[in-house]
C-alpha positions in Angstrom: 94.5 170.2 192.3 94.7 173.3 190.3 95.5 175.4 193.9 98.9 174.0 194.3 100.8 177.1 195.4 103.8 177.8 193.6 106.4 177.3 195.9 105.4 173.7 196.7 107.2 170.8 196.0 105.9 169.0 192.5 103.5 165.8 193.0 105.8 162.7 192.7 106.1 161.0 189.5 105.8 157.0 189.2 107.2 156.1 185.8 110.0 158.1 183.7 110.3 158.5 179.8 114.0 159.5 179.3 116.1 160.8 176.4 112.9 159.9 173.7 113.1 161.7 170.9 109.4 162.4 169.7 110.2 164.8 166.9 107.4 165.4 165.2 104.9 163.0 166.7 101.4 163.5 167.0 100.5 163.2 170.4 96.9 163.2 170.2 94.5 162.0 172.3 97.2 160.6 174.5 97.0 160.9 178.8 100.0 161.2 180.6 99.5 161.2 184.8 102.7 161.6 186.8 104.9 160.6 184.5 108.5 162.7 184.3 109.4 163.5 180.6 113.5 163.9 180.7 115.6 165.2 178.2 112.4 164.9 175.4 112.5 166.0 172.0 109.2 167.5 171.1 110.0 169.6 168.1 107.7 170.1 165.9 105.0 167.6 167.6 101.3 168.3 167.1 98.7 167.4 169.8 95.6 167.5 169.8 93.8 167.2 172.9 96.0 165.3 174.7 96.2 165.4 179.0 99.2 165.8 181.2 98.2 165.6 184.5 100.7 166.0 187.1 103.4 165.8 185.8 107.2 167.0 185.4 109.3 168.0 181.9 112.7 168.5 182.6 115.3 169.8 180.0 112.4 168.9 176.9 112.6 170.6 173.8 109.0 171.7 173.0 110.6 174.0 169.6 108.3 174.5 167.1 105.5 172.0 168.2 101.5 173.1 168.1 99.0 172.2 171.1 95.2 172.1 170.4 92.6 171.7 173.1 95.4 169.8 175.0 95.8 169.7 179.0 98.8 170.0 181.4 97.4 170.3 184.6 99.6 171.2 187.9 102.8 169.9 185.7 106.0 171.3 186.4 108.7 172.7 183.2 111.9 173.0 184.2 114.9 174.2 181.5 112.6 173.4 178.6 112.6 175.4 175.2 109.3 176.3 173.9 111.0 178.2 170.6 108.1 179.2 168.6 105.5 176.9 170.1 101.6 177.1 170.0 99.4 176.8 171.8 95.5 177.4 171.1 92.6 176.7 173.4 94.7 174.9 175.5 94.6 174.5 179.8 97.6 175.2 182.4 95.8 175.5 185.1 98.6 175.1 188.2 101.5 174.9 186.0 104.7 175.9 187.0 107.8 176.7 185.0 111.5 177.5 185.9 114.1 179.0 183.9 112.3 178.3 180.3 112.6 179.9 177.3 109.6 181.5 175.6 111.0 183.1 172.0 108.5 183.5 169.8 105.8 181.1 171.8 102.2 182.3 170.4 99.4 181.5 173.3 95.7 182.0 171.9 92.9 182.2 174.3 92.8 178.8 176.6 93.4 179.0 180.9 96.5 179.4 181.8 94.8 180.5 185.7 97.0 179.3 189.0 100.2 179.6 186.7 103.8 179.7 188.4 105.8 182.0 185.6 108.1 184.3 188.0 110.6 186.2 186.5 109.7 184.4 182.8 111.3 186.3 179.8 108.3 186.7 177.6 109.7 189.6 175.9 109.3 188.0 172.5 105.9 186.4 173.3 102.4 186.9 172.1 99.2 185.8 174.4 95.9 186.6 173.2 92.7 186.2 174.8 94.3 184.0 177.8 92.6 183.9 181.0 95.8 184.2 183.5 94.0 184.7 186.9 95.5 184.3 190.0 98.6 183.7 187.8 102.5 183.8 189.5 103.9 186.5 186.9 106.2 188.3 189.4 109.2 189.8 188.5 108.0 188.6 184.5 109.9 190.6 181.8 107.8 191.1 179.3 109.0 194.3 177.4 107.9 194.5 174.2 105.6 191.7 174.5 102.2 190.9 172.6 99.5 190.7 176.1 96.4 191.5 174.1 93.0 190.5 175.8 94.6 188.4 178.8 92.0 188.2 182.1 95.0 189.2 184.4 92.5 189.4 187.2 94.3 188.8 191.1 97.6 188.1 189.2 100.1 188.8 191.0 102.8 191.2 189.0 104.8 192.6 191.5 108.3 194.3 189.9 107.1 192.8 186.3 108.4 194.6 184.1 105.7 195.7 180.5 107.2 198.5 179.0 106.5 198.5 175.9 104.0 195.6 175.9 100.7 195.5 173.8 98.5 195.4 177.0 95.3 196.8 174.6 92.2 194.7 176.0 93.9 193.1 178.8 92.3 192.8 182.4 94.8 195.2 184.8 93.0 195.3 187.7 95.4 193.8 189.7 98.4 196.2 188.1 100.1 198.7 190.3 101.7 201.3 188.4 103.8 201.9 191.8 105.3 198.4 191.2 105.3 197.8 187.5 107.2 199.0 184.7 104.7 200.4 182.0 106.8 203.1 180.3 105.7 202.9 176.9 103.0 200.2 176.9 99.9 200.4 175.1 96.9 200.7 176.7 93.1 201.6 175.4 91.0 204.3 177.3 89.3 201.9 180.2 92.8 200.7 180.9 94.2 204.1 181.2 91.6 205.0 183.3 92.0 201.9 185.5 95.7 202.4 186.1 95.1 205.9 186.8 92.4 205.2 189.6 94.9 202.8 191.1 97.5 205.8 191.2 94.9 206.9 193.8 93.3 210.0 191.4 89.6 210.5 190.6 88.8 210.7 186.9 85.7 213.1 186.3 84.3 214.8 182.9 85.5 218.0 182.8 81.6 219.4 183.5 81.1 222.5 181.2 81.0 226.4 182.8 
């Protein structure tokens, strides 16, 4: 399931929770399969390794909550806030999201692989250690942003946009510098030398006379 290409229509939901207001619930250990989640209040919920499968959150407030371990497979996020959310060790795999909001979300390590994020603002974001291949980030604005350790591999970042991102660590194997905006990023040595290879050059030691 977790190859559903992004532009795809959503799987079809069979039941509906509507207007629920599940400030700060703990979710744990709950399962969730195609079930649409409209209009929810999640502020400040914890969950602890709970499973979405399949399905859709639309206009839900996710502000402030913490995710641990916890699953949302091939669900789609439409208008939902994730102000200062966390999530840690947590799986994405297929997920798809459309004009969110991502200030101040803190992703550590987990799969986020398959992921539909085009032309997210994760300026104020910080994703560590979170493997993102085959990810959807094109057109992602992420100046500024925290991108430390990320497995990028076969993403696809056509016109994203990383100036001034934290890239240190971070798989950019599948970066063109032709088609990505890195002014001012921070990269370590491999990354430079990677970006500069894809420029077309051929970096050699600089063999003594």
């Amino acid at each position: 399931m977790a190859d559903r290409a992004y532009e795809a229509a959503p799987p079809p939901t069979e039941s509906e929770v509507r207007q629920a207001d599940w400030y700060g619930e703990d979710l744990s250990g709950q399962e969730h399969v195609r079930v649409a989640f409209v209009g929810v209040d999640l502020t400040e919920a914890t969950d602890d390794g709970a499973v979405f499968t399949e399905c859709t959150f639309r206009d839900c407030r996710f502000n402030l909550s913490r995710h641990t371990d916890a699953a949302f497979l091939n669900c789609t996020f439409t208008g939902c806030s994730f102000f200062g959310a966390t999530f840690v060790d947590c799986k994405m795999i297929g997920s798809t999201f459309d004009a969110c909001s991502f200030d101040l979300l803190t992703v550590e390590r987990g799969d986020w692989s398959f992921v539909g994020l085009p032309g997210a603002d994760l300026a104020r974001a910080t994703l560590t250690g979170t493997r993102m291949r085959e990810a959807d980030l094109t057109g992602v604005r992420a100046t500024g942003a925290t991108l430390r350790y990320p497995d990028l591999s076969a993403a696809s970042l056509h016109a994203a946009d990383l100036s001034g991102a934290d890239l240190r660590g971070s798989d950019l194997s599948a970066v063109d510098p032709r088609s990505v905006e890195l002014t001012g990023a921070q990269v370590d040595v491999p990354q430079a030398v990677v970006l500069v290879t894809a420029l077309g050059l051929n970096v050699r030691p600089d063999a003594p006379e």
